[in-house]
TORTIKE-282651 format. One record per residue (C-alpha): z, x, y; residue number from 1. Coordinates in pm, 1 decimal, decimal comma. Last residue first. Layout:
REM TORTIKE-282651
Z  X  Y  NUM
...
END
This chain:
REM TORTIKE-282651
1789,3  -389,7  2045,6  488
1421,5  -434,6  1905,6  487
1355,9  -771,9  1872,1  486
1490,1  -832,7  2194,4  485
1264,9  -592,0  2377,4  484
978,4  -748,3  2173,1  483
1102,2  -1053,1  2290,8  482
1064,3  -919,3  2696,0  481
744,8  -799,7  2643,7  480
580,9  -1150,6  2508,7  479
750,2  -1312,3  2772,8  478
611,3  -1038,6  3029,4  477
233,7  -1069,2  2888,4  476
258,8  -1479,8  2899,5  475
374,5  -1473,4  3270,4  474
95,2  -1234,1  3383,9  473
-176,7  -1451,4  3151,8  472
-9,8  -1744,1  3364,8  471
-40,7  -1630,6  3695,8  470
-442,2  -1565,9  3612,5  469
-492,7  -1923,4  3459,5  468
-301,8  -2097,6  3745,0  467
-501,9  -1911,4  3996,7  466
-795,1  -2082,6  3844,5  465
-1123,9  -1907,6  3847,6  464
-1396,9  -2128,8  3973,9  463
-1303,8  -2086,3  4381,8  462
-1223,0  -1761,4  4469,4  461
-1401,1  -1560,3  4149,0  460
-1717,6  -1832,2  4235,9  459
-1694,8  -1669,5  4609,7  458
-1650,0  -1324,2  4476,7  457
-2004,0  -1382,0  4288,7  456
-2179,1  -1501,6  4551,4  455
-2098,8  -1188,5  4788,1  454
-2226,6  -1022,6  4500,5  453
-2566,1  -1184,1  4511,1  452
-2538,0  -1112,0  4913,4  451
-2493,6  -714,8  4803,8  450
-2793,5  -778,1  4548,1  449
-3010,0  -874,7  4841,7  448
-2915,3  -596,5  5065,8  447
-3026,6  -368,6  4791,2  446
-3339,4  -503,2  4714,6  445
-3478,7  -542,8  5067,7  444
-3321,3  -153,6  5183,4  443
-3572,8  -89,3  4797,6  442
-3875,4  -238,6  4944,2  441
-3804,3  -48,5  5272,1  440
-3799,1  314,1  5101,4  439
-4149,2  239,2  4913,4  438
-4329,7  114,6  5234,0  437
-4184,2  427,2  5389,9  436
-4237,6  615,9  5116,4  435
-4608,7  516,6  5091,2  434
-4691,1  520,8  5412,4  433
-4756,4  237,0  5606,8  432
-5127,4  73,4  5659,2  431
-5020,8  -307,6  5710,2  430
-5135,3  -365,3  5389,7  429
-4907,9  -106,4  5259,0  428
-4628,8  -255,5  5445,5  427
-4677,2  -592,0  5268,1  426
-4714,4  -446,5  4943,6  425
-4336,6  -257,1  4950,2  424
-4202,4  -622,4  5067,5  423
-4335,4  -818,8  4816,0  422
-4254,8  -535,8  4572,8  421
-3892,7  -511,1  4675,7  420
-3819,6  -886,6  4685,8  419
-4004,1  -926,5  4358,7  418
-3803,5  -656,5  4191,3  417
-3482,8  -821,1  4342,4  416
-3599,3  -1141,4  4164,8  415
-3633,4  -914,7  3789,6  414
-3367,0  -741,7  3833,5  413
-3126,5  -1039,5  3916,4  412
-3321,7  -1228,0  3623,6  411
-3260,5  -944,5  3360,8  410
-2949,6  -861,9  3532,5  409
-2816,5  -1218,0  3496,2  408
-2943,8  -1248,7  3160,7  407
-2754,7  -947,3  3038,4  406
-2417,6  -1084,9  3215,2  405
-2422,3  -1399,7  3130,9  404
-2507,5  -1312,5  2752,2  403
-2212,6  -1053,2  2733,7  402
-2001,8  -1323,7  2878,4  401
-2135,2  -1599,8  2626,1  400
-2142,3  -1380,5  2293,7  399
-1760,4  -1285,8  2321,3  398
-1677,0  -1688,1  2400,7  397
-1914,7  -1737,8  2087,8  396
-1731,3  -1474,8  1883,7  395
-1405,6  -1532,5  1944,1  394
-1470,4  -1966,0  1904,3  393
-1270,9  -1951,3  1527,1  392
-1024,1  -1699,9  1691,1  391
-913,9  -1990,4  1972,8  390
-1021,2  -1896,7  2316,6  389
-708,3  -1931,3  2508,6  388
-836,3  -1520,8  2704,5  387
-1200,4  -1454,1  2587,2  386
-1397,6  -1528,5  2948,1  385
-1069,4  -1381,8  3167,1  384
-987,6  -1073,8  2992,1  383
-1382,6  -1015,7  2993,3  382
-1395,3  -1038,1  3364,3  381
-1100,0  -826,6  3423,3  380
-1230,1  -585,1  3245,9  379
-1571,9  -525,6  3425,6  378
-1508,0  -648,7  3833,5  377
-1252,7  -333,9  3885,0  376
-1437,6  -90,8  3690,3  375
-1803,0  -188,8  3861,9  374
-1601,0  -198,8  4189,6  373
-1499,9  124,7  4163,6  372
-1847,4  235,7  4056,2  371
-2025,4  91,6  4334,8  370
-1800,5  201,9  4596,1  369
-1850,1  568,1  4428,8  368
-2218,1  482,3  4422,2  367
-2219,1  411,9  4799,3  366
-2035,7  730,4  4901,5  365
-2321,9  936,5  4680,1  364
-2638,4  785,7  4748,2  363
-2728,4  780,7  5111,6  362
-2602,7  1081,1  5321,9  361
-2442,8  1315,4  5098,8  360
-2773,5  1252,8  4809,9  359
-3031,6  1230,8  5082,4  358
-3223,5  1083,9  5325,1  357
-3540,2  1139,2  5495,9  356
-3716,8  812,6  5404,0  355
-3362,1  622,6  5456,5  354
-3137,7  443,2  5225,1  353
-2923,1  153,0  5484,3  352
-2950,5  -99,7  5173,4  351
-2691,2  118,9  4927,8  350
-2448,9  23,3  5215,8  349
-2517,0  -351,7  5142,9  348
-2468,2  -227,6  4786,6  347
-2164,4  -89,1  4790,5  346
-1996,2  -348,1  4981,8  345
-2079,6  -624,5  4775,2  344
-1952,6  -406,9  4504,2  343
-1639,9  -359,1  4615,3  342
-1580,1  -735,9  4670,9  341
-1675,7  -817,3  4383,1  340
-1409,3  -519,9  4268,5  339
-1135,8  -654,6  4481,3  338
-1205,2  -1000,9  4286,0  337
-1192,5  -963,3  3966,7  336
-847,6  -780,6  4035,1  335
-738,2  -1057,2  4220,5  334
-816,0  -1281,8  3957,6  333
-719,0  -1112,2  3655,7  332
-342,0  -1123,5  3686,4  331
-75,2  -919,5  3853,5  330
97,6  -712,0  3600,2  329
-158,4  -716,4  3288,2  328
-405,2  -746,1  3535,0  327
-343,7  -417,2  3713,8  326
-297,8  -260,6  3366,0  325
-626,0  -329,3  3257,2  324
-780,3  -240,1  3597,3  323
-634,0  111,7  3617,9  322
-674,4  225,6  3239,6  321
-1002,6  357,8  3320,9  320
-937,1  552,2  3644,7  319
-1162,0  860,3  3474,5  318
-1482,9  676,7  3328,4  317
-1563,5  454,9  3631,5  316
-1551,5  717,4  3898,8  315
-1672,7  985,6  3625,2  314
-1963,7  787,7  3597,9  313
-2052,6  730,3  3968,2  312
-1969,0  1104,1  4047,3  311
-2209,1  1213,9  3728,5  310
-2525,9  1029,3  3875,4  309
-2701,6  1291,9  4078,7  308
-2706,2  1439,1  3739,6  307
-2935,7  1192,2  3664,3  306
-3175,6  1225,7  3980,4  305
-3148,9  1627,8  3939,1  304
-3260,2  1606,9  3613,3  303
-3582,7  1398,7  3631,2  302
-3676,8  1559,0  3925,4  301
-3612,7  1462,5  4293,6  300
-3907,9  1357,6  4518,9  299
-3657,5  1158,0  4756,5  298
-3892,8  897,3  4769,4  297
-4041,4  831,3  4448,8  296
-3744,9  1027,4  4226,9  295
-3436,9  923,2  4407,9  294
-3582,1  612,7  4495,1  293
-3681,1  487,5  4158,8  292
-3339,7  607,7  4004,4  291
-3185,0  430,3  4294,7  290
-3389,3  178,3  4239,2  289
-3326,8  52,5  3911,6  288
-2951,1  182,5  3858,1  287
-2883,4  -44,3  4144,8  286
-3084,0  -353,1  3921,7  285
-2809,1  -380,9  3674,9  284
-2540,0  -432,8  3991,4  283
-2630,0  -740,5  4131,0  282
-2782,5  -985,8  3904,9  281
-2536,5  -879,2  3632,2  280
-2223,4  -920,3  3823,4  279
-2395,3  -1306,3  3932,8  278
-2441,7  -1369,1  3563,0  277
-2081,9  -1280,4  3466,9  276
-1946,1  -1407,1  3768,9  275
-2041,6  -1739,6  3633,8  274
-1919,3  -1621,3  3322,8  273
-1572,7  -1592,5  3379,9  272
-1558,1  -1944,7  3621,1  271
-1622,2  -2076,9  3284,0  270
-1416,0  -1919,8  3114,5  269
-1181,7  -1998,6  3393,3  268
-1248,8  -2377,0  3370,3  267
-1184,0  -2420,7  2962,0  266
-1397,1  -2721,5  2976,7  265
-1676,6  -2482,8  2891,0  264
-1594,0  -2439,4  2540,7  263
-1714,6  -2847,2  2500,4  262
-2083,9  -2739,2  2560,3  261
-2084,6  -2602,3  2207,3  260
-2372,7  -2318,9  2233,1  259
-2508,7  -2233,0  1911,1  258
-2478,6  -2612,6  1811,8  257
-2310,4  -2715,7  1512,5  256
-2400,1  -3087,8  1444,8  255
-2694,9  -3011,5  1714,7  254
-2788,1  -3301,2  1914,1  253
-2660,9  -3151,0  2255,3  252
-2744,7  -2846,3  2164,3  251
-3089,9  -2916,7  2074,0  250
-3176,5  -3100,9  2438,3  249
-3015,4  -2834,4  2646,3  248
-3249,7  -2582,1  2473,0  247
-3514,0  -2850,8  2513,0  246
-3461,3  -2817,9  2916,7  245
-3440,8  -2441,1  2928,0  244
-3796,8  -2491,2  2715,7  243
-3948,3  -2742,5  2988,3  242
-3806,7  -2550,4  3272,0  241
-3992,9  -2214,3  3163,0  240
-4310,6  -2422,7  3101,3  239
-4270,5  -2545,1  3471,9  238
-4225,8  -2251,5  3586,7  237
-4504,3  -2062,6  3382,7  236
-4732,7  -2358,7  3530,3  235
-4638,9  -2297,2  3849,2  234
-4671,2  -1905,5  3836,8  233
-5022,5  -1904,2  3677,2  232
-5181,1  -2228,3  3863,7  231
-5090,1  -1993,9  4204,7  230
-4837,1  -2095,9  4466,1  229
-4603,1  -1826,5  4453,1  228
-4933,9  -1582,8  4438,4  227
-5101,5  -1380,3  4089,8  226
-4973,8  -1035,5  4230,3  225
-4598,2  -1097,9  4357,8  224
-4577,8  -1372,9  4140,2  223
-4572,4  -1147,8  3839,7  222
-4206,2  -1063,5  3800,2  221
-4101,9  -1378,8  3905,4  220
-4315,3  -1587,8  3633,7  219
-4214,2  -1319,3  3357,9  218
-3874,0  -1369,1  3448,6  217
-3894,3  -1765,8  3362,5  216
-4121,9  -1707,0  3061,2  215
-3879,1  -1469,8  2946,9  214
-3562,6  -1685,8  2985,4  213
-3740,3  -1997,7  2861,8  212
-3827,0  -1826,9  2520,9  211
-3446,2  -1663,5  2516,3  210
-3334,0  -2023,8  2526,2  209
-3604,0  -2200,4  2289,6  208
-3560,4  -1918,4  2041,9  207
-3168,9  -1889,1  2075,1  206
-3147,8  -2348,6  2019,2  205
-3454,4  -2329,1  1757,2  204
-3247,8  -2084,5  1541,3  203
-2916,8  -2256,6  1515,2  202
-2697,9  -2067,5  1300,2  201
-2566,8  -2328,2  1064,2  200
-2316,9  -2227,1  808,7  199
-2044,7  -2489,9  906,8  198
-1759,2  -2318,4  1010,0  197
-1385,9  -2305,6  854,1  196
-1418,4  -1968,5  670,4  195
-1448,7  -1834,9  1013,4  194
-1530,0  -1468,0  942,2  193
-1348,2  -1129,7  926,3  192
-1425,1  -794,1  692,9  191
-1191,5  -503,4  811,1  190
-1315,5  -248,0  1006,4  189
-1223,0  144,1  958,7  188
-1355,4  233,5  590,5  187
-1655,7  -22,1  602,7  186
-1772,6  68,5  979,8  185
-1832,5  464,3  893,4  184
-2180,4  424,6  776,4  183
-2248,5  183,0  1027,8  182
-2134,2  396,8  1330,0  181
-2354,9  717,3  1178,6  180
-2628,3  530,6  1177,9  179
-2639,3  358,9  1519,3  178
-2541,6  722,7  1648,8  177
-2812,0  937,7  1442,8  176
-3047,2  644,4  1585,4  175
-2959,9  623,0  1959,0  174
-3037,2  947,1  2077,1  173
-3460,6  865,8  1985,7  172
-3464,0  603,6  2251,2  171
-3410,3  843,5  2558,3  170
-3568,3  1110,4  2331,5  169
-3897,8  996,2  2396,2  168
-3905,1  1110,6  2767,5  167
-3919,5  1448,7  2659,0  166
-3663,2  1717,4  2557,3  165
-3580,0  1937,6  2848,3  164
-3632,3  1702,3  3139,3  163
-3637,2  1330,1  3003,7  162
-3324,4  1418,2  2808,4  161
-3113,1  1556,6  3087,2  160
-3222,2  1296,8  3283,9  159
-3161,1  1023,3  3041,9  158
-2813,3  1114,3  2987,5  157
-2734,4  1098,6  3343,0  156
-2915,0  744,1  3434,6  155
-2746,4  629,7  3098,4  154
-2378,9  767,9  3165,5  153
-2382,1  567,3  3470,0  152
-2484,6  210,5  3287,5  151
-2220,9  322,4  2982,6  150
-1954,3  325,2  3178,4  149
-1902,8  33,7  3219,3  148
-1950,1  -34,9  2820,4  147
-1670,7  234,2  2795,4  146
-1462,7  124,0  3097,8  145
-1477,4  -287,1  2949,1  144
-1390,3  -156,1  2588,0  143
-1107,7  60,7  2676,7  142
-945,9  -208,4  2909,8  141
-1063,4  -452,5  2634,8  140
-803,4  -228,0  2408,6  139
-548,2  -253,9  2658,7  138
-544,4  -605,5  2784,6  137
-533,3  -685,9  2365,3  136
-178,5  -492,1  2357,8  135
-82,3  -613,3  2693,3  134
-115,8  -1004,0  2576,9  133
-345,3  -1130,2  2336,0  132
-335,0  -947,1  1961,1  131
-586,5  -722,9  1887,2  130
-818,4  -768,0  1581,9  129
-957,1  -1082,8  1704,8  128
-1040,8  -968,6  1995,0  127
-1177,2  -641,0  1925,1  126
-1382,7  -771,6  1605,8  125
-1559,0  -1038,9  1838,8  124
-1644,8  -754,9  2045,2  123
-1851,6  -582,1  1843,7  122
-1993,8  -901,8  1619,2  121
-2121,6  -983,0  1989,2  120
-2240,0  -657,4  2036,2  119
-2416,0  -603,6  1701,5  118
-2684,0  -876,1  1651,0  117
-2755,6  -904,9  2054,4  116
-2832,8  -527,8  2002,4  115
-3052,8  -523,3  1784,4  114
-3237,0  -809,8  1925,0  113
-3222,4  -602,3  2249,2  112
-3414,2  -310,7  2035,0  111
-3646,7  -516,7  1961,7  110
-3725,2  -609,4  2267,9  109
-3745,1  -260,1  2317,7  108
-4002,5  -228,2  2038,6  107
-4244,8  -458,0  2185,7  106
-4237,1  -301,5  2508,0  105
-4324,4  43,5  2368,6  104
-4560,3  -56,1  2187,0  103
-4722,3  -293,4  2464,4  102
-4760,9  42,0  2740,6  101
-4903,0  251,3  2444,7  100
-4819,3  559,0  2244,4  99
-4491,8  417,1  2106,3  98
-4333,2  684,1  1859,6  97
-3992,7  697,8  2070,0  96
-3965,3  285,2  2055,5  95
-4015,9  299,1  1709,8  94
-3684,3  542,3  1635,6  93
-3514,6  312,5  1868,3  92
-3604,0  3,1  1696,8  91
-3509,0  183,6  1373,6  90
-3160,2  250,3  1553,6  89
-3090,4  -75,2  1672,5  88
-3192,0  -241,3  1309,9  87
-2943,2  -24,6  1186,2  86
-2607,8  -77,0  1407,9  85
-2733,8  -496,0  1388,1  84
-2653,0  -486,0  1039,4  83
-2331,8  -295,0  1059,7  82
-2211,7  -551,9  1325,3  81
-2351,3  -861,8  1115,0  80
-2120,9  -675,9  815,4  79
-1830,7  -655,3  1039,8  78
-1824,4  -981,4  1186,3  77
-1891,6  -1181,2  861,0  76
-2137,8  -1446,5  766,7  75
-1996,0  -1723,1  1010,8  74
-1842,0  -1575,6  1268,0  73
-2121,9  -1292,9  1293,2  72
-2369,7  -1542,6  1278,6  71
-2229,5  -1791,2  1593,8  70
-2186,7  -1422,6  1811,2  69
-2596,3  -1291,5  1735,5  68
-2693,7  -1676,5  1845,5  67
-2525,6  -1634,7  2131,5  66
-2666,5  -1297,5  2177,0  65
-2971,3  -1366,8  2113,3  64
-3108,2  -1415,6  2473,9  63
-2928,4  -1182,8  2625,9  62
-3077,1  -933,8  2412,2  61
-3373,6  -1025,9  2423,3  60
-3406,6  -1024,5  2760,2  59
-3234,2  -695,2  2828,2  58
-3448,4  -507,6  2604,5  57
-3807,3  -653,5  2732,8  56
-3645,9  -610,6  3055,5  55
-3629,6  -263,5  3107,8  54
-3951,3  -192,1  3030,3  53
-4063,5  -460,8  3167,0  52
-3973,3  -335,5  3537,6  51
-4227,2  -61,2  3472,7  50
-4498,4  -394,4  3476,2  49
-4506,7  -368,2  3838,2  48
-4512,7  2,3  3922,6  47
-4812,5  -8,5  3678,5  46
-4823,2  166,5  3328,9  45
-5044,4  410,2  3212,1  44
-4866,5  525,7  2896,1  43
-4748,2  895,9  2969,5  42
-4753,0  840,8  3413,2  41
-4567,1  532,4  3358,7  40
-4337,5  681,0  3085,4  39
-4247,7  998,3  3308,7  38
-4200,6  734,1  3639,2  37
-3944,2  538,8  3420,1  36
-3734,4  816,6  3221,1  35
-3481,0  770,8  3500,6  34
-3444,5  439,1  3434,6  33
-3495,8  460,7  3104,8  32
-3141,6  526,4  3011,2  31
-2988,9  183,9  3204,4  30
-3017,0  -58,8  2934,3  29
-2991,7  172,6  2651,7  28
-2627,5  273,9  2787,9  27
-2488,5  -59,2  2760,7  26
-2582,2  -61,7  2403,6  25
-2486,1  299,9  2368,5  24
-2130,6  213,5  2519,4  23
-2133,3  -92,4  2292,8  22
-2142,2  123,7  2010,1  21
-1891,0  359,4  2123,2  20
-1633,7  81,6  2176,3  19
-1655,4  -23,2  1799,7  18
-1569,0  339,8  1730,0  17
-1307,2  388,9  1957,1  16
-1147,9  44,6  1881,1  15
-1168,5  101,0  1487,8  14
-971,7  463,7  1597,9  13
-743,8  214,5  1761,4  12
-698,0  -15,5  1432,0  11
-663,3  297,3  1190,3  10
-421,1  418,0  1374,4  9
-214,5  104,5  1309,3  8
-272,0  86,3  969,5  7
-174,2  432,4  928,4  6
197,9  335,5  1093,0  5
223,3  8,8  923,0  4
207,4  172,9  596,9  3
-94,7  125,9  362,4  2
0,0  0,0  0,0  1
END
């Protein structure tokens, strides 16, 4: 028989290895930025259709995710989490042998399936591994720095890559890791499932959904060249709206839906992943454009734009433990809200980027802000979205943030995109240069994402309830307090 002691070890070293899969997850998102121009000028893409790049991941996997969270409750988390850990890494391994613009696209949204598959299961496993109070606070304290991290670490890790190794081993880092993680997940995780679930995944509810995601972010993407009022853009609209609608439609009907519209009567979940999308709108596309800025108008390298990154990372990597430990003593609302309100104010100073900046001047006080408010706006927003969710519901509730906030920077990138664009083509036609047309594209972008987050602090004010946050604080000290007891 295993004593307590090894069992408990054997539960945080779980953590750290459940923790660095989401951090390469979170990292895959944000590693081709820097790789960008080097796979434009390798495959031939356009400036408009680099954006898909990024997207093809994040859409799919915000899109399955839901559907990634209702299977790993239901077949097992740890065996859906092993699952997803190898499809991941054979995306990867595709995604590195593309040698056209669609290859590669196809096999990032493959990659996001991946992903949706194991993330959920991920965090699902945390949850319900960890009991709530302080002890859970902690471990998604961990979880939410890692995954934070992860965004920073990207932009430097692809760098590096991009410059000594080639732009192909931005994808190609993920598959010793994906295997390695599943090989080790049967002696660290124990096998979990809700025994009391009927087995019904709900496949027309995630393909309808993630169908009408795409179409929608395809239609923004491309409006800038086929016209707002164009046949193309209305009728991919309208198409989008229709399939959106239908999702609505199945779940309503569905004896087990994929998305049980009752969990959302819980208010500060709710309010959780409201912020969730609006978070995701706002800060996914900074790594973006600064990356694009750095090396389009700046002219740095491939290197020097991701080490230009290390402050931001080691901002949200180093003060880790700050934001778990703030809401275990004064609640996640206020916390939630200092960082929306840090990264409002990160990006509207991310919008004053000049032609003749540089890294002093424009990048590195507002990726600190950034980063701080990344941290800050991160764990408390998970706390919030899992906190009263019964184990049975863990993974949906962990499925719904992570899906808010993918398909909130997949349709935050892909509207602040549009903003840049329109902007960047309208100065070209009126015969700017090209960094200047470039430069004022991005000031568009950024003070666009600041008002996003300006949003998203005004749903933490109003949607999260105050009650809710006091009463996580009063719930930690009880719990403290009889463990005191128990042990005089």
């Amino acid at each position: 028989m295993t004593d307590p002691q090894t069992l408990e070890r054997r539960r945080w070293i779980a953590l750290a290895l459940l923790a660095t899969a989401q951090f390469v997850v979170v990292l895959d998102a944000s590693i081709v930025n820097v790789a960008l121009p080097t796979i434009g000028d390798a495959l031939d893409f356009s400036q408009s259709n680099l954006a898909w790049v990024v997207n093809a991941y994040v859409l799919t996997f915000g899109g399955f995710l839901l559907l990634g969270g209702r299977i790993a409750d239901l077949v097992g988390r740890r065996r859906v989490f092993m699952a997803g850990l190898v499809l991941f890494a054979l995306a990867s391994l595709a995604g590195g042998l593309a040698t056209s613009e669609s290859q590669l696209i196809a096999a990032r949204a493959v990659q996001g399936l991946g992903a949706a598959i194991l993330s959920p299961a991920a965090l699902s496993i945390v949850t319900t591994t960890f009991r709530d109070g302080s002890e859970r606070n902690k471990a998604l304290g961990v979880w939410g720095a890692v995954a934070g991290a992860g965004g920073a670490a990207g932009v430097l890790l692809g760098g590096v890559l991009t410059e000594y190794l080639g732009w192909e081993w931005v994808l190609w880092v993920n598959v010793p890791v994906g295997i390695v993680a599943a090989a080790l997940a049967p002696s660290l995780i124990a096998e979990s499932r809700s025994e009391s679930e009927t087995r019904h995944f709900d496949v027309a509810g995630a393909v309808s959904v993630t169908a009408g995601l795409s179409l929608l972010v395809y239609a923004l993407v491309d409006a800038v060249d086929a016209g707002w009022g164009s046949t193309q853009t209305i009728g991919l609209l309208s198409a989008s709206a229709a399939l959106i609608a239908a999702f609505i439609a199945i779940e309503r009907r569905s004896a087990s839906p994929l998305m049980p519209f009752s969990i959302f009567r819980l208010r500060t979940l709710t309010g959780a992943n409201v912020v969730g999308v609006l978070t995701g709108a706002s800060l996914f596309s900074m790594f973006f454009f600064i990356s694009l800025y750095m090396q389009q108008v700046l002219g740095y390298s491939a290197i020097h734009a991701g080490l230009s990154y290390l402050p931001l990372a080691l901002t949200i990597i180093v003060p880790a433990g700050i934001p778990s430990q703030l809401v275990t003593r004064i609640g996640f609302k206020p916390v939630l809200a200092a960082g929306m309100g840090l990264i409002a104010v990160g990006l509207l100073w991310f919008s004053q980027v000049s032609v003749g900046g540089g890294f002093l001047t424009d990048i590195l006080g507002p990726s600190l802000l950034a980063a701080i408010g990344l941290g800050f706006a991160f764990v408390p927003q998970t706390i919030a979205a899992v906190a009263g969710v019964q184990d049975h519901e863990a993974g949906l509730a962990s499925g719904l943030i992570n899906t808010s906030q993918q398909v909130g920077g997949a349709l935050g990138l892909a509207v602040l995109a549009t903003i840049a664009n329109t902007r960047t083509d309208d100065l070209f036609g009126q015969g700017a240069g090209r960094a200047t047309a470039l430069t004022e594209g991005f000031q568009s972008a950024f003070l666009a994402g600041a008002g996003i987050a300006i949003l998203g602090l005004i749903a933490v004010l109003t949607l999260i309830r105050t009650s809710d946050s006091r009463a996580h604080v009063e719930a930690e000290r009880s719990g403290a307090e009889r463990a005191v007891e128990a042990s005089a």
